[in-house]
C-alpha positions in Angstrom: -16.3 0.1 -0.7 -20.0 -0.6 -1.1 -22.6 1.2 -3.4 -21.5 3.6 -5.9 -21.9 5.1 -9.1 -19.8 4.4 -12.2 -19.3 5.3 -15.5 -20.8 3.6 -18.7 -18.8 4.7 -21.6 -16.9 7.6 -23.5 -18.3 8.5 -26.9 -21.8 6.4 -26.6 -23.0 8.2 -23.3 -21.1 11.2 -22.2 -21.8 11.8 -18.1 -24.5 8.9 -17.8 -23.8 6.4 -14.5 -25.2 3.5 -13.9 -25.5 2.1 -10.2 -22.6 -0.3 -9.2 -21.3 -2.6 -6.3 -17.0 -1.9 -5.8 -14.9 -4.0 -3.6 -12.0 -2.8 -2.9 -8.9 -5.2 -1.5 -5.7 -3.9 0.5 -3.1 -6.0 -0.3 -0.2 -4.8 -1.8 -1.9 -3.4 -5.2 -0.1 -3.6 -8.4 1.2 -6.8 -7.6 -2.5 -8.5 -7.1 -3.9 -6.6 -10.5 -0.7 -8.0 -12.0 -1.4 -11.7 -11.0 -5.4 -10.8 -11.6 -4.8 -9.9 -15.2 -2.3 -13.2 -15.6 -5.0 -15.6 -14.5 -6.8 -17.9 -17.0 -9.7 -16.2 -17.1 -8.3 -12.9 -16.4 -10.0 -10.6 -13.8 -10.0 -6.7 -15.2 -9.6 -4.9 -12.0 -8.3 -0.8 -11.4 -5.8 0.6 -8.4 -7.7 2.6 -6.5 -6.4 5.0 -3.3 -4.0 2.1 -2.9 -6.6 -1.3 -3.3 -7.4 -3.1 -6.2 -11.2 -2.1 -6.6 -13.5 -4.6 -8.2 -16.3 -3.5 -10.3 -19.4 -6.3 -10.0 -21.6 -4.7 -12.4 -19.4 -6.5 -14.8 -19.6 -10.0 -12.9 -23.1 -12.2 -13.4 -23.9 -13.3 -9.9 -23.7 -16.8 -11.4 -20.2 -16.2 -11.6 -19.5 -14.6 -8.0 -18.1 -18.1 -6.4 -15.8 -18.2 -9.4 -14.4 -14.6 -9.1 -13.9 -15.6 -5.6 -12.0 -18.3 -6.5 -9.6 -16.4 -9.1 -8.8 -13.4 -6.1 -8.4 -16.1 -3.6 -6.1 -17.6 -6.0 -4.4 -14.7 -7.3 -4.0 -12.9 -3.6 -2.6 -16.5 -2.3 -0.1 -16.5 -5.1 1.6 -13.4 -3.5 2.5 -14.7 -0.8 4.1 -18.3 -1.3 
């Protein structure tokens, strides 16, 4: 998806944004955020127009190669 703007909280700051970087995946969708949230660690994703959406505000870049690894691993496992 690219560059966007997401939200920060509910009661702490109603309204403020912070800037963000989605990626959004197109395979079939609950079943990916299903085998996302089993993994060990589990990757907290949302369903999105259809796609799994990825929020990397939430991801050090220290850790990008292992998120990679955990979709890879999680998108693989759907199809056998």
């Amino acid at each position: 998806i690219g560059f966007e703007w997401t939200a920060i909280g509910g009661g702490s700051a109603p309204g403020s944004r912070l800037p963000t970087r989605l990626v959004a995946i197109a395979l079939p969708a609950a079943r990916l955020e299903s085998a996302l949230r089993a993994g060990r660690p589990p990757v907290i994703a949302r369903i999105e127009n259809d796609h799994v959406v990825l929020d990397l505000r939430t991801v050090p870049p220290a850790q990008d190669d292992e998120l990679a690894a955990l979709v890879t691993a999680a998108a693989s496992s759907l199809f056998p």
